[in-house]
Phi, psi and omega in degrees: 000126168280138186295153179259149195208130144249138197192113168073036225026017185258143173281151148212122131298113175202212181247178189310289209313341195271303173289004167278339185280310191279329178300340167295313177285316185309289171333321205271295182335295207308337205266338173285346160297328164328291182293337157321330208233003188222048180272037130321293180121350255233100171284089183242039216069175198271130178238166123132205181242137206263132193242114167212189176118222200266333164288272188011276192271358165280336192276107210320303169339314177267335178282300214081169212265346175229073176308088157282173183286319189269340137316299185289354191255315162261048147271309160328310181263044179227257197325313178235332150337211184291357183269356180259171209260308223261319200256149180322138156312300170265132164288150167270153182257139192215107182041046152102319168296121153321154155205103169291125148285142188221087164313342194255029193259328194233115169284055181338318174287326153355084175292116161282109180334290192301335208239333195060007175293133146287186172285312177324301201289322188299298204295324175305340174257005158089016198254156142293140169265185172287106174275178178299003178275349203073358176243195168274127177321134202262192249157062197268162184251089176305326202253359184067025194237153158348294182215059162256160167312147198249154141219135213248133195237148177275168177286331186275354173274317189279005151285308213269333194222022163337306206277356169263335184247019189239071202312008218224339220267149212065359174261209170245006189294149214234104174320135200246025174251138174289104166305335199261316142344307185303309182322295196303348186269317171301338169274315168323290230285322155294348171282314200298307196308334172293323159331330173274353167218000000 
């Protein structure tokens, strides 16, 4: 049975792996609004505006004009494949989960006013560290599902561009993530993440 996936008012039919690919592509847009809006060059958490909804998904340039499975698959990988800037070249895989990483994202050294904790001390402790926004690095669910791809995000980007990266959102689609599972993955997942710096 194929899955219906909607995003931004445009259809698409596939399986996971497809909406994985098209939600890959949404990541790849977001990081060319980035570079849009920073041409600098310069990283300094995600600034700018993500342009999706129904102008989105109507535009053959972004869709393409027959969004295949094998069109949209090397567009994906042109786009969020070796040419992106910001997330690990390869997601690592961690307790059943894809996981795009952003090392630049994280400042080890980073004193939390409150706590006197480094970012370091935070992730050993199963904690999110502190992105360059000041808040904590956020953790998305691309596809909203359990053991779909994660990608680490500043908060103020998985605030600022919600209604683009959260494909379920406006819909009747019911989110398929476990919360109380997630907490305890998260916490894994941040004891492990420390071990990279």
């Amino acid at each position: 049975m194929a899955a219906v996936l909607s995003v931004g008012g445009g259809v698409l039919k596939g399986g996971a792996l497809l909406a994985e690919k098209v939600t890959a592509k949404v990541a790849a847009k977001a990081e060319l609004a980035v570079a849009k809006a920073n041409p600098s060059g310069l990283v300094s958490g995600e600034t700018g505006f993500v342009d999706t909804g129904k102008a989105a998904a109507n535009d053959a340039d972004f869709w393409g004009a027959k969004a295949t499975g094998a069109a949209l698959e090397s567009e994906a990988t042109g786009f969020f494949g070796q040419q992106r800037k910001y997330w690990s070249q390869e997601p690592i895989q961690f307790n059943g989960n894809k996981v795009y990483q952003r090392n630049d994202l994280v400042d080890p050294s980073r004193v939390d006013s409150q706590t006197g904790l480094t970012n370091l001390d935070l992730m050993k402790n199963g904690l999110a560290p502190y992105g360059p926004d000041g808040k904590k690095v956020n953790l998305h669910h691309m596809l909203q599902t359990q053991d779909g791809p994660i990608a680490e995000v500043t908060q103020s980007f998985h605030q600022k561009n919600s209604g683009a990266i959260h494909i379920n959102s406006g819909s009747d689609i019911p989110s398929g993530i476990n919360r109380s599972q997630f907490e305890k993955w998260k916490k894994d997942y941040w004891r492990s993440r420390a071990n990279n710096f």
